[in-house]
C-alpha positions, 0 to 999 in steps of 0.5 A: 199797211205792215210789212208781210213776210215772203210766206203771207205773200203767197196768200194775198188775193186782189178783190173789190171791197164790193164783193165781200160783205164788211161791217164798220169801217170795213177795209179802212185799211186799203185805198181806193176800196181795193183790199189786199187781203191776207190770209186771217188762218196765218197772222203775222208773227214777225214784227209780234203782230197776233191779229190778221192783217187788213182785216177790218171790223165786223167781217160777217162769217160769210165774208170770212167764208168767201176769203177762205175760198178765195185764200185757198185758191190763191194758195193752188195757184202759188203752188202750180196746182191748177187743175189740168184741163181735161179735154173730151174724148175724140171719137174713134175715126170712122174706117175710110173707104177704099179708094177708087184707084184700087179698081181696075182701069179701062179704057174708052176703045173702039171696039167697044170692050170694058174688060175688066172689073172687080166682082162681089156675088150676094147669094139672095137665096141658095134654094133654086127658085125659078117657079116662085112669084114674081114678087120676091125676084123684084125684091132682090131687084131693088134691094141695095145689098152694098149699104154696108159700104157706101151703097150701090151708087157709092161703093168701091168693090177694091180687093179685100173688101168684104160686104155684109148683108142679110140673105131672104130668110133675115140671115146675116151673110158676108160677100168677097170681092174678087177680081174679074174679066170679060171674055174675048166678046165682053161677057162677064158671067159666073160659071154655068153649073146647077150647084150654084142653083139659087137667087144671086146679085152680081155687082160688077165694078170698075173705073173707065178712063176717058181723054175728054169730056164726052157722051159715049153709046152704050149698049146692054144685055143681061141675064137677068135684070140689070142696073148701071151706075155712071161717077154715082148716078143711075143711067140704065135699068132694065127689068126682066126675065131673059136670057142674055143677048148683045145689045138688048138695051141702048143708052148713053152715059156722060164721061168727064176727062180722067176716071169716070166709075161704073157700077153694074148690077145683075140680078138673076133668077137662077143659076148662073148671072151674065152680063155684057156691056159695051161703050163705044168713044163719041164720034168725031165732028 
């Protein structure tokens, strides 16, 4: 095989004979029917050699088309022109919920007190609505209004947050978190006033801090309707239309070691929302 010069170097290519279509003798030229194949756009000119090298008899114009291909890619590669991989956009990452340590912390007392909490009102509807059919109260009832964040069971009502959520009418509204705190008899309630008139949804917000795993006794009241959800799970509801008195429901719930979250919905008629709930620790033996 004649001797190439350093410029024919970057434009040989190692390919089977099989590959490319040859007529006659083919790549006579090359042992063990592997060719080194330079490139036949570039003959050598160093030693007076006018014809390409290796090239055989009776190349088909489809080989010489597979040899260009295959010469220009060799050419990129010599060059460092490789294509750049270009790797697939990543999605924006979903915004994070906020974490449970941003609640407030109670204790499992023996008087019973959870006293404070984080506290969202959804205005259902502003219009005061005592007389209308019963219907459209247990709508709001069962209504999750905290699917924006993760869902009644779910959801952390840290400072800060803000719900979105559509009122009655299919009006799109948006609710604040505030902080709350229970009265010196554990009553956690919106102020009493008549401007306020209309259907509102009260959630009630908290993490409660247990020294073991244990099953405590709880007792409700609510004005009206009420839910309670323990670590994610429904432990109590109540469907009515009553004023708020202490101990009007009893349950219990299961709390493991550490912080355990509870979520409390209220769901009122009219006017003003209330509620009271106390937890008292396992009795001993």
């Amino acid at each position: 095989m004649p001797q190439l010069s350093r410029s024919q170097e970057t434009h040989w290519i190692r390919c089977r004979a099989s590959e490319i279509e040859v007529g006659g003798n083919g790549f006579d030229t090359c042992p063990r029917r592997e060719a080194r194949i330079s490139s036949f756009l570039l003959p050598d000119t160093s030693n007076g050699n006018k014809q390409p090298l290796c090239i055989g008899k009776g190349i088909t114009m489809r080989s010489l088309t597979k040899v260009l291909a295959l010469s220009v890619l060799v050419a990129f590669l010599a060059a460092g022109c490789e294509p750049e991989a270009v790797e697939p956009a990543k999605p924006a990452p979903a915004a994070a919920a906020p974490a449970a340590d941003k609640l407030p912390v109670n204790e499992v007392r023996e008087d019973g007190l959870v006293p404070n909490w984080h506290v969202a009102v959804i205005t259902v509807n502003p219009e005061s609505d005592r007389n209308k059919p019963d219907e459209e109260f247990v709508a709001s009832f069962k209504k999750d209004y905290l699917a924006s964040i993760g869902g009644e069971a779910n959801a952390v009502l840290a400072e800060g947050v803000t719900i979105a959520y559509t009122d009655e009418a299919g009006t799109a509204q948006k609710a604040a978190v505030e902080p709350g705190m229970t009265n010196s008899i554990g009553w956690l309630s919106s102020e009493w006033d008549e401007a306020l008139a209309g259907r509102k949804v009260a959630y009630a917000n908290c993490l409660l801090k247990s020294d073991k795993d244990q099953t405590v006794s709880c007792y409700f009241g609510s004005d009206d309707s009420g839910k309670i959800w323990a670590n994610g799970k429904l432990v109590h509801e109540i469907y009515d239309t009553r004023s708020c008195e202490a101990r009007e429901d009893e349950f219990s719930i299961e709390l493991k070691k550490g912080l355990n979250s509870l979520m409390v919905k209220t769901s009122q008629r009219s006017v003003s929302w209330v509620f009271v709930l106390e937890i008292y620790p396992a009795e001993e033996g």
